[in-house]
N, C-alpha and C positions, 0 to 999 in steps of 0.2 A: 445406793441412794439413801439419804437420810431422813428419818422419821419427821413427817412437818414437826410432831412438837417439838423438835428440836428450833423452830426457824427464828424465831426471838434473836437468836446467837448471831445470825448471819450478818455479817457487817453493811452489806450492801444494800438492805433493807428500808426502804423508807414509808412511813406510816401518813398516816391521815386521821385526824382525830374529828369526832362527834358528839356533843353531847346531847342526851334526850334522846326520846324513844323514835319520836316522828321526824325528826330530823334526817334527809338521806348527806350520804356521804356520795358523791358524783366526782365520775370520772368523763371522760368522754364519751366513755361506749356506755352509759348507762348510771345505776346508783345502786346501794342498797338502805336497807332499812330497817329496825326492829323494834316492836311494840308489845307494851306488856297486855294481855287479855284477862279480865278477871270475870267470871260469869260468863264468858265467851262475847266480854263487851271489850272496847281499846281503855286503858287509861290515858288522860291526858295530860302530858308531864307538864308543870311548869320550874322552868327557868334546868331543866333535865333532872327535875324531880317527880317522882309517879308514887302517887296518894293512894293507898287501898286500907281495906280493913284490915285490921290485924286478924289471924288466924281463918282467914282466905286465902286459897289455893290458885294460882294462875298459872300463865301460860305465858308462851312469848312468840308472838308471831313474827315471822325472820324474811325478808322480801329479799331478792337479787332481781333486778332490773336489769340484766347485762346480755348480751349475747350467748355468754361462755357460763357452765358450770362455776359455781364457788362451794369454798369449803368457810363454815362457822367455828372457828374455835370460842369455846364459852367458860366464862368462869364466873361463879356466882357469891359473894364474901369469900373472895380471894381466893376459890377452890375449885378446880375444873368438874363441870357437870360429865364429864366421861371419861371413862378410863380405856377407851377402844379404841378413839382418834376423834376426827372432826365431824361435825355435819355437812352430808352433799345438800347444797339448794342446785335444783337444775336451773339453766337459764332461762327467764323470763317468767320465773316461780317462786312458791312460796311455800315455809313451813312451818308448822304451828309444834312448838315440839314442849310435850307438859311434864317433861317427868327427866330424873337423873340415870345416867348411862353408865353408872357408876360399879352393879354385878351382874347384870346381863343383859342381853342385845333383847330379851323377849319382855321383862317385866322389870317393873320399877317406881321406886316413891316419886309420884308429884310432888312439884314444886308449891311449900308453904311457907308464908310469911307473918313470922311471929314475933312478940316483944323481945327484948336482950333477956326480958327475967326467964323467960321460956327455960325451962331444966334440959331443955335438948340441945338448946345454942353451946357449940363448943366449946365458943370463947368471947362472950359477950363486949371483950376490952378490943377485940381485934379493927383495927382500923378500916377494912373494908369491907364492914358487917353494913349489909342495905345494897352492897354497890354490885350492879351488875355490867359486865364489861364482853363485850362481843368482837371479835377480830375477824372479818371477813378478808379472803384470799381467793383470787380469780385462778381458774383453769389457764396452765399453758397455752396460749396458740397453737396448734398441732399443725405440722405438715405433713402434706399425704406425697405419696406415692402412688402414682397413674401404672399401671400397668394390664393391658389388655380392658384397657373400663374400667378395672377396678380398683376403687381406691382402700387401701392398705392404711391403719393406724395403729401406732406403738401402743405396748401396754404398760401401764404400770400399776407398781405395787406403794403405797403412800399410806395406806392405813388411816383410811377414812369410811365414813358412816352413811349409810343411805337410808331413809324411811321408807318403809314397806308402804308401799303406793298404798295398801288396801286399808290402811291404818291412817293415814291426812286428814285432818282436822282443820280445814281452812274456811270454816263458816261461823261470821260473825254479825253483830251489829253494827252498824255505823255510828251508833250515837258513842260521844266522848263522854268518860266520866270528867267531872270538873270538880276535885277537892280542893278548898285552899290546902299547903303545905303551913300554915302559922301554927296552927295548932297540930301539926302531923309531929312524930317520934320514932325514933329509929328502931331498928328490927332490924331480924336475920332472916335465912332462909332455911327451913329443917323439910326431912320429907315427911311426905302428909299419907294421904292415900295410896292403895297402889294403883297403879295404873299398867294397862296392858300392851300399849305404845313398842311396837318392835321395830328395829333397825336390821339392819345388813351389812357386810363391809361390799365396798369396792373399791374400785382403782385411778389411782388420780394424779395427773402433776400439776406443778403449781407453780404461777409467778412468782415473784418475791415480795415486790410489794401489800401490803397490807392495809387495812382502813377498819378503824376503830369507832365503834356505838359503846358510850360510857353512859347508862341511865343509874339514878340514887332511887332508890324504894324507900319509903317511911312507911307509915302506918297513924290509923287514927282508931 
């Protein structure tokens, strides 16, 4: 079995694009959603643009409205925030996830947004500096196996990411920030603080299809 990050390649794959944070991407069985948090408030994108201050540290709260488990692959100025696999959302849940998976499951720099002049920004010319781009993938349908009551399900091995239940982060404000974007200016994303946000691997297979949340970040 192949590694999801491989599934980009698979020909058979058909996608669903979104732009904007609050925008859901719906299927039949459900939707998903992701919004960026700043102070642990939402941003309100306009036109799939999301205004915050420069050299503020956010979040990104990640919704699956679905029956079925999904996996989040994420990539933030065109660089995947983990180097272990995907994020689990369980079904009918949510995950607030603030920080890069990038050298271990237990600790790691939050996610900061800062000018291009910032000396940390790798590559200030790179074209998808600001852009945050999230690919959600539903759990296979499983069939079980009845035998004496008990039902029986395969396992797999897929190389994806769970949040340590006791570490969820899913309390926020309702109120939207409202920035015009006229006056906002593009930015990257560098890590900030550390944070102590732990993960887990488990085990997962996956549909093919996919559905896409494209938010632009600036800064004022």
């Amino acid at each position: 079995m192949k590694k999801i990050l491989a599934y980009l390649f698979v020909l058979n794959i058909i996608a669903s694009f979104s732009y904007g944070a609050s925008i859901d991407v719906v299927e039949k069985i459900g939707s998903f959603s992701c919004t960026v948090l700043a102070n642990g408030v939402p941003i309100k994108e306009i036109d799939g643009v999301a205004v915050l201050q420069f050299d503020s540290e956010y979040k990104l709260l990640l919704k699956n409205n679905n029956d079925r488990k999904a996996v989040a692959n994420i990539t933030i100025d065109g660089a995947s925030i983990s180097s272990f696999g995907d994020l689990v959302i369980n079904a009918n849940s949510e995950v607030t996830l603030e920080r890069f998976i990038t050298k271990s499951l237990d600790s790691g720099k939050r996610f900061k947004f800062v000018p291009l002049d910032n000396p940390e920004v790798d590559d200030p010319a790179r074209i998808e500096n600001g852009v945050i781009r999230v690919e959600f993938r539903l759990e296979k349908k499983q069939e079980y196996v009845q035998l004496d009551f008990w039902h029986l399900a395969p396992i797999y091995d897929n190389g994806t990411l769970d949040l340590d239940s006791d570490n969820l982060d899913i309390t926020f404000s309702s109120t939207n920030i409202l920035v015009s974007n006229t006056a906002a200016h593009p930015g990257a994303t560098i890590g900030g603080s550390v944070s102590e946000q732990k993960f887990h691997k488990v085990d997962i297979e996956l549909d093919d299809k996919i559905y896409i949340i494209i938010i632009k970040l600036k800064g004022v």
